[in-house]
C-alpha positions as CSV (number, residue, x, y, z in Angstrom):
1,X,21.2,-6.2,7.2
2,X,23.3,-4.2,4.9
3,X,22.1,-1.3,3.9
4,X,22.8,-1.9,-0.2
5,X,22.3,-5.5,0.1
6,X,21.6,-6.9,-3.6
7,X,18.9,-9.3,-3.6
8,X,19.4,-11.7,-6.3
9,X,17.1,-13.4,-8.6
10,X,14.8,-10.9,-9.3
11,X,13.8,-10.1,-13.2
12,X,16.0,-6.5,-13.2
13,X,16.3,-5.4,-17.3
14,X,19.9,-6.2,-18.8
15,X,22.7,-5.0,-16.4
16,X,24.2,-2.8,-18.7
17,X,21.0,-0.8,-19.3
18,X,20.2,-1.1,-15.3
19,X,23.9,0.3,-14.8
20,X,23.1,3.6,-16.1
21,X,19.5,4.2,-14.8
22,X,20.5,5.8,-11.3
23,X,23.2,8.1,-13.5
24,X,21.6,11.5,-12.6
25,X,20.5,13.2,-16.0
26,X,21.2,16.9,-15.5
27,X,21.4,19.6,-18.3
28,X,21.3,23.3,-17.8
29,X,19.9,22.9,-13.8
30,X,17.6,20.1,-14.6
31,X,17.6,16.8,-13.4
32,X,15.8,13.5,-14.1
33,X,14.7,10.5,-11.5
34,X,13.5,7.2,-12.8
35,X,10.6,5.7,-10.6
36,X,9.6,2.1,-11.1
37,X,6.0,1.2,-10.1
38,X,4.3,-1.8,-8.9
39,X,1.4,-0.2,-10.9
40,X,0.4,-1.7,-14.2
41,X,0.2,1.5,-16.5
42,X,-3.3,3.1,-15.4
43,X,-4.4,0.9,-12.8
44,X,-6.8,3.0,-10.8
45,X,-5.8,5.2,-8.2
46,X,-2.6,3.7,-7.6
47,X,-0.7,4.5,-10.6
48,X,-3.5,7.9,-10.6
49,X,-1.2,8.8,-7.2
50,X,2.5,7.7,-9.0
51,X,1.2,9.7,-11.6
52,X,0.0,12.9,-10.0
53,X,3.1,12.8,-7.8
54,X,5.1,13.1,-10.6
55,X,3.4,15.9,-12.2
56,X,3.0,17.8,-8.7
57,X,7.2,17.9,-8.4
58,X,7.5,18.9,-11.7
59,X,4.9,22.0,-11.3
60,X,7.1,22.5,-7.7
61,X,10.4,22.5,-9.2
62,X,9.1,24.8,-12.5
63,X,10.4,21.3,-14.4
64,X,14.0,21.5,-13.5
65,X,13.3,18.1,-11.1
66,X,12.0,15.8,-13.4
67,X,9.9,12.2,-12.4
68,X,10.0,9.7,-15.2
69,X,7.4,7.1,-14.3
70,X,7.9,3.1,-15.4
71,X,4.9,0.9,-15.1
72,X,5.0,-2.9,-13.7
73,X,6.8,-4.9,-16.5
74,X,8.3,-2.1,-18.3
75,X,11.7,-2.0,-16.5
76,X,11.3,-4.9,-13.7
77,X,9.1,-6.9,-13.4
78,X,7.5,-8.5,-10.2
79,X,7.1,-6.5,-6.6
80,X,10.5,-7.4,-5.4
81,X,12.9,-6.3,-8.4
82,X,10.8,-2.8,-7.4
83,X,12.6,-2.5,-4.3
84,X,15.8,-4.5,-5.4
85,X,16.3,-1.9,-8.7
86,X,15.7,1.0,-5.9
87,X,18.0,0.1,-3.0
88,X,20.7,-1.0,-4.8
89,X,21.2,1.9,-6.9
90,X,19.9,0.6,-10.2
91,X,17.1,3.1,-10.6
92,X,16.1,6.3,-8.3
93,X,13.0,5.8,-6.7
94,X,10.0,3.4,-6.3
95,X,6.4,3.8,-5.6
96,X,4.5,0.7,-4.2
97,X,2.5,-0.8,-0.7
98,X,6.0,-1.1,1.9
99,X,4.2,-4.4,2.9
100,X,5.3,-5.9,0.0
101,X,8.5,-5.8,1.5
102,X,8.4,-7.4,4.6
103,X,11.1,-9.7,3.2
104,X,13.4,-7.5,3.9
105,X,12.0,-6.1,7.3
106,X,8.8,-6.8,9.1
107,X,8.4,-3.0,10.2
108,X,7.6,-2.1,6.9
109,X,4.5,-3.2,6.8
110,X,3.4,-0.2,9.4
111,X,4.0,2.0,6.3
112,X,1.2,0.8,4.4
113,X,-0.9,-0.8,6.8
114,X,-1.2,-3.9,9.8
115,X,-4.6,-6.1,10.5
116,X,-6.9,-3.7,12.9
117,X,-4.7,-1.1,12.1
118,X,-5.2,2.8,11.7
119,X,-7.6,4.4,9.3
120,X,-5.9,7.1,7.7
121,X,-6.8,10.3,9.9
122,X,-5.2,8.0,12.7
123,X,-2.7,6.9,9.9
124,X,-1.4,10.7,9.4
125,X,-1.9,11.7,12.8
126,X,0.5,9.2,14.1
127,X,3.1,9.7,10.5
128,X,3.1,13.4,10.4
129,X,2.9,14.5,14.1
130,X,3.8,11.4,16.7
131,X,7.0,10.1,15.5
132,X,5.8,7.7,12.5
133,X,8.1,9.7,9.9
134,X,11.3,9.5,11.9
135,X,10.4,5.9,12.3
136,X,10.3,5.2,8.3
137,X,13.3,7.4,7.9
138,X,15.1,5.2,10.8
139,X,14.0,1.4,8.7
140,X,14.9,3.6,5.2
141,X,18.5,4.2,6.7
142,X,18.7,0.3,7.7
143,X,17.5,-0.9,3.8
144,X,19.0,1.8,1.3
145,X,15.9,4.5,0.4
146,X,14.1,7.9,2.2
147,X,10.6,7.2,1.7
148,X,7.5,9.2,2.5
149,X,3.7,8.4,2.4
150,X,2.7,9.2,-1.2
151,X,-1.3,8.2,-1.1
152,X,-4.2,5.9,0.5
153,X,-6.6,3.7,-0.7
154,X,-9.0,4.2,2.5
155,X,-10.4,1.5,4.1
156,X,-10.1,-1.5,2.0
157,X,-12.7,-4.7,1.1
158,X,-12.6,-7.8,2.5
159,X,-12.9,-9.1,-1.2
160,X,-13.8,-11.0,-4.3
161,X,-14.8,-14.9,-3.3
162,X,-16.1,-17.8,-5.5
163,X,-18.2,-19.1,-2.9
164,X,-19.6,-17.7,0.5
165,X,-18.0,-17.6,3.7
166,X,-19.7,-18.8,6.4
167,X,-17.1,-20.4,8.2
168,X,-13.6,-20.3,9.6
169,X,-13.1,-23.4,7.8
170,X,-13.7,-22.3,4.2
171,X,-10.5,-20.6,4.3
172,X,-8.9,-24.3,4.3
173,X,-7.2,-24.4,1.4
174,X,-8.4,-21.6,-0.5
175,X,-6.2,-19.8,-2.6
176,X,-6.1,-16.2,-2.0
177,X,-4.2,-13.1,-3.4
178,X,-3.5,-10.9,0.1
179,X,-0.5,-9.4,0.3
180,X,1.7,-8.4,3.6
181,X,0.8,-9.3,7.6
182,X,-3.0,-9.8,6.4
183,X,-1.8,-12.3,4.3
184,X,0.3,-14.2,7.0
185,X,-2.8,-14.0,9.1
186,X,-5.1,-15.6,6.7
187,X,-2.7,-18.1,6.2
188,X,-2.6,-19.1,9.6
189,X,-6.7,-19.9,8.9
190,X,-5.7,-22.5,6.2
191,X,-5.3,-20.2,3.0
192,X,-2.6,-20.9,0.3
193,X,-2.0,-17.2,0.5
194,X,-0.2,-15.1,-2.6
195,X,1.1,-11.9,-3.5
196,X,0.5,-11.1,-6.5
197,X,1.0,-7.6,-8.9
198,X,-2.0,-6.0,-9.6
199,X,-1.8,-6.1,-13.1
200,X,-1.3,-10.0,-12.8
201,X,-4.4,-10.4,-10.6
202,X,-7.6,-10.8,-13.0
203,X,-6.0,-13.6,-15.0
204,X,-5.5,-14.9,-12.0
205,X,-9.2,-15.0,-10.8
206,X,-10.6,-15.5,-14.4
207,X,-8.4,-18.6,-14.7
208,X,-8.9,-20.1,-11.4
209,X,-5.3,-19.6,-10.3
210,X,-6.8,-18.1,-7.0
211,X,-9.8,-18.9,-5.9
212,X,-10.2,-15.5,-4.4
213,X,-8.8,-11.9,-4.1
214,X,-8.6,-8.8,-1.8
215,X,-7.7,-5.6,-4.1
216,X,-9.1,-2.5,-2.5
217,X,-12.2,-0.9,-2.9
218,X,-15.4,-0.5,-5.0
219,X,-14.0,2.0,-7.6
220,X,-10.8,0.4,-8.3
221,X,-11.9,-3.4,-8.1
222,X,-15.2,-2.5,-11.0
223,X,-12.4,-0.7,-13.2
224,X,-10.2,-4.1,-12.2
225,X,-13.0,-6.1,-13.7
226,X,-13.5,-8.4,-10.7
227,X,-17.5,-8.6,-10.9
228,X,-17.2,-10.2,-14.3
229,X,-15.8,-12.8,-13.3
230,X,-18.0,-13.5,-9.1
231,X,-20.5,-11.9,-8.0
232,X,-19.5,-12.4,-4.2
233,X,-17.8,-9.3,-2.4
234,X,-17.0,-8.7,0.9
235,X,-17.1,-4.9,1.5
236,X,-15.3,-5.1,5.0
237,X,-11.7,-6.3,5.7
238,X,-9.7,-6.7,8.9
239,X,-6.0,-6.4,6.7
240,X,-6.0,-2.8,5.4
241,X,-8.5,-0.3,7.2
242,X,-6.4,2.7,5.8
243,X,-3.7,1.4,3.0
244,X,-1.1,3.8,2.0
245,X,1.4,3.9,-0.3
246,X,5.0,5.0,-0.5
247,X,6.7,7.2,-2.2
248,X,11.0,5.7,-1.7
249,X,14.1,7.4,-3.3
250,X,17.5,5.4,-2.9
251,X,19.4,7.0,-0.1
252,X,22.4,8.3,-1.4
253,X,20.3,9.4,-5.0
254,X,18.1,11.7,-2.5
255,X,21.6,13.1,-0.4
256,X,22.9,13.8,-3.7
257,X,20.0,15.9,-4.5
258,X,19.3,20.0,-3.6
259,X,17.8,21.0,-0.6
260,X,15.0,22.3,-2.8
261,X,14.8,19.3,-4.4
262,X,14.2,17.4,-1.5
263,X,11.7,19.2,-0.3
264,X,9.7,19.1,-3.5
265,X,9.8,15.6,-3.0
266,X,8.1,15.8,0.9
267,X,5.7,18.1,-0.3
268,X,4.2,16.6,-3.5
269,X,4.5,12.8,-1.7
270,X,2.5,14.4,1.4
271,X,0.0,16.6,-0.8
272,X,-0.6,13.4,-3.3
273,X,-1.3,11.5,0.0
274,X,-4.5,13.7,0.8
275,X,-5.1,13.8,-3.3
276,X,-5.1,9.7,-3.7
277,X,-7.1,9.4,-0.8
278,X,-9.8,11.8,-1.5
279,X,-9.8,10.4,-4.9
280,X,-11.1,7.0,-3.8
281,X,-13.1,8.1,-1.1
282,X,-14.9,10.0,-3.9
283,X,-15.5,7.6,-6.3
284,X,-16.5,4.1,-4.1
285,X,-20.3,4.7,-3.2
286,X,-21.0,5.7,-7.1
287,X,-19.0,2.6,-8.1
288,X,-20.9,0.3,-5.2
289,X,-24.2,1.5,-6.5
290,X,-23.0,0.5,-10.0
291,X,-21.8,-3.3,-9.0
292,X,-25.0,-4.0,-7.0
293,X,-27.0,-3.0,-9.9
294,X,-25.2,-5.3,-12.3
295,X,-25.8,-8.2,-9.7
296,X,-22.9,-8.1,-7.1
297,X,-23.8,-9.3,-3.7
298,X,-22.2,-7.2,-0.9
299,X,-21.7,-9.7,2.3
300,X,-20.1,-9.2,5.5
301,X,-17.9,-11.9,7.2
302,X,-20.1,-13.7,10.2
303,X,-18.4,-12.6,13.5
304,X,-16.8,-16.0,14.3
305,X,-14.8,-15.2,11.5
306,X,-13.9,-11.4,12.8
307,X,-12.8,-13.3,16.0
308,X,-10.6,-15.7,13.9
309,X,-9.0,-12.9,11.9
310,X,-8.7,-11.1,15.3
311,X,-7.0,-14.3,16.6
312,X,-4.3,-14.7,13.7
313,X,-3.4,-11.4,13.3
314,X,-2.5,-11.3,16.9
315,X,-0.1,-14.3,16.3
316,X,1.4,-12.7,13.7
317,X,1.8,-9.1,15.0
318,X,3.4,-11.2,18.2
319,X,5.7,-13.6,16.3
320,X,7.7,-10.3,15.1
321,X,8.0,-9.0,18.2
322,X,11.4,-9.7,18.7
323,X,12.9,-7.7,15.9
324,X,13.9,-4.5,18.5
325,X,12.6,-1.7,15.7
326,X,9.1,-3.7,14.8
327,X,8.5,-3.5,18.4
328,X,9.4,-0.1,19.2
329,X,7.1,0.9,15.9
330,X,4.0,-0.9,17.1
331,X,4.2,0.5,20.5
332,X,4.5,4.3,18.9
333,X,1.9,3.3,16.8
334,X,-0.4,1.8,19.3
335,X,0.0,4.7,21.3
336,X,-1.0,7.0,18.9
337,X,-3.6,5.1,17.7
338,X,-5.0,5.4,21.3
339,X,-4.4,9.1,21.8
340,X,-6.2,9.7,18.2
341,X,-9.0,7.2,18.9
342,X,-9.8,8.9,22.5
343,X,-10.6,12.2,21.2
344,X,-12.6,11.1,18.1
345,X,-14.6,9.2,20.0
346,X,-15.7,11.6,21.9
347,X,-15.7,14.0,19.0
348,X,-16.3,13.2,15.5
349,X,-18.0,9.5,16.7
350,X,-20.6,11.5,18.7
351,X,-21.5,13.8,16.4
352,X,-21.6,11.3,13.6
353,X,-24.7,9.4,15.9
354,X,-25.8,12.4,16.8
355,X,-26.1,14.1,12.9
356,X,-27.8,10.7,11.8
357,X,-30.7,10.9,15.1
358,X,-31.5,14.3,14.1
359,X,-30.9,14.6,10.2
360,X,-31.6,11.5,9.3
């Protein structure tokens, strides 16, 4: 694949405003990046992280690197024109979920999250310390950007459904927003799968577009307004146990910059990592607590269902196999995954049991 590929048909702005985007706007020292979101303009905790990331470089860099932050729809529209503006050169960076962009290589979905994947201690273990940052730096050099985890949902909900489900078979035909390998798995169980912008997902539900939809937690789906519409959630999911996000700057934009300047961008991305997680973590069991007073039913999928999701993901996760870097990424992964899960077992596991026998 070449590296600056153009993907066309996506819904960039006009080509001679899009032309002058990436044009680095420097006066006296300073310099200004454009970021295009996949974030509708103060969609909880995900445009919270874009957001914060962008303040934290400017507080780095004493101003003189400047992020200027465009929500969903305001310069592209739709997920892939995000990635299209970005590693083509028509604006500096991007931050989104990678697995939106398994279009244009199946390993990126390791960068926000696979079915039974990590959780995010396991997640940052594996990125920061067993070789999951070269890895992104090695599928960045393949498709155009530099991209570095830039914050995490946590451990994501099953979902929003108009009816229960109590069998494999009610996914037949059921119309479903779940985006990347989750989403091939589910369709594999009969969904009419979509990917959808967050912004664009309500409507969707409210209008019976979809049938159903996975977002990503408690806090974020009440301020979404999904109980308004069913009062059926699934609090546990097999497609995103720790989702992060992804903070991407076009290749040749971040070369260009100062060494300082790419630094500040590795720190802020890696410190608003820790901040957007924390920051849903925090506010879920308040918002839970909120949705089952107003009348939400919390469910969990039956455990022939677990097996089926176990059984699809595995097809999907093996059906890529043959792409020589997704393979070599699962296997670091995986191993990682194993190293981490070994000692926390016998660690943090234990002593979890252990506090709740004694303290209750």
């Amino acid at each position: 694949m070449e590296r600056r590929k153009f993907l066309t048909g996506t819904a960039l702005a006009g080509a001679g405003a899009a032309a002058t985007l990436a044009t680095p706007a420097i006066s006296q020292g300073r310099e200004r990046l454009t970021m295009v979101t996949a974030w509708g303009r103060g969609l909880a905790g995900v445009w919270d992280a874009a957001q914060h990331f962008a303040d934290s470089v400017g507080a780095i860099t004493d101003g003189t690197l400047e992020i200027e932050l465009k929500a969903q729809g305001e310069l592209v529209s739709g997920l892939p024109a995000v990635f299209d503006a970005v590693t083509s050169g028509q604006a500096d960076m991007y931050h989104a979920a990678d697995y939106y962009y398994i279009g244009q290589h199946p390993a990126m979905a390791f960068y926000t999250t696979i079915p039974f994947g990590m959780v995010p201690t396991e997640m940052h273990n594996w990125y920061y310390h067993m070789g999951g940052h070269q890895l992104h730096r090695e599928v960045g050099e393949e498709l155009g950007f530099v991209g570095f985890l830039g914050g995490n949902t946590g451990p994501q909900a099953g979902g929003w459904f108009r009816k229960e489900i109590k069998s494999v078979a009610d996914f037949n035909g059921l119309k479903f927003r779940m985006p990347g390998l989750g989403g091939a798995a589910l369709g594999r169980l009969g969904a009419s799968v979509q990917t959808l912008p967050g912004s664009e997902v309500y409507q969707a539900l409210a209008s019976g577009a979809i049938d159903g939809t996975e977002w990503i937690g408690p806090w974020a789906d009440e301020k979404a307004g999904f109980q308004e519409i069913t009062k059926i959630f699934y609090t546990s999911g097999f497609h995103e146990p720790g989702a992060a996000l992804t903070v991407a700057t076009n290749i040749d934009r971040f070369n260009g910059l100062s060494a300082a300047h790419q630094k500040a961008i590795e720190v802020a991305s890696a410190e608003t990592e820790l901040w957007s997680l924390s920051q849903f973590l925090a506010n879920n069991s308040l918002a839970l607590e909120r949705l089952k007073a107003g009348g939400v039913r919390t469910l969990e999928f039956p455990d022939d269902v677990w097996d089926a999701f176990g059984a699809a993901s595995k097809e999907v996760i093996d059906e890529n196999m043959d792409n020589e870097l997704f393979k070599r990424t699962w296997d670091s992964m995986q191993r990682a995954m194993k190293l981490s899960n070994d000692w926390n077992t016998l660690s943090s596991v234990a002593f979890a049991r252990q506090r709740t026998r004694v303290i209750g």
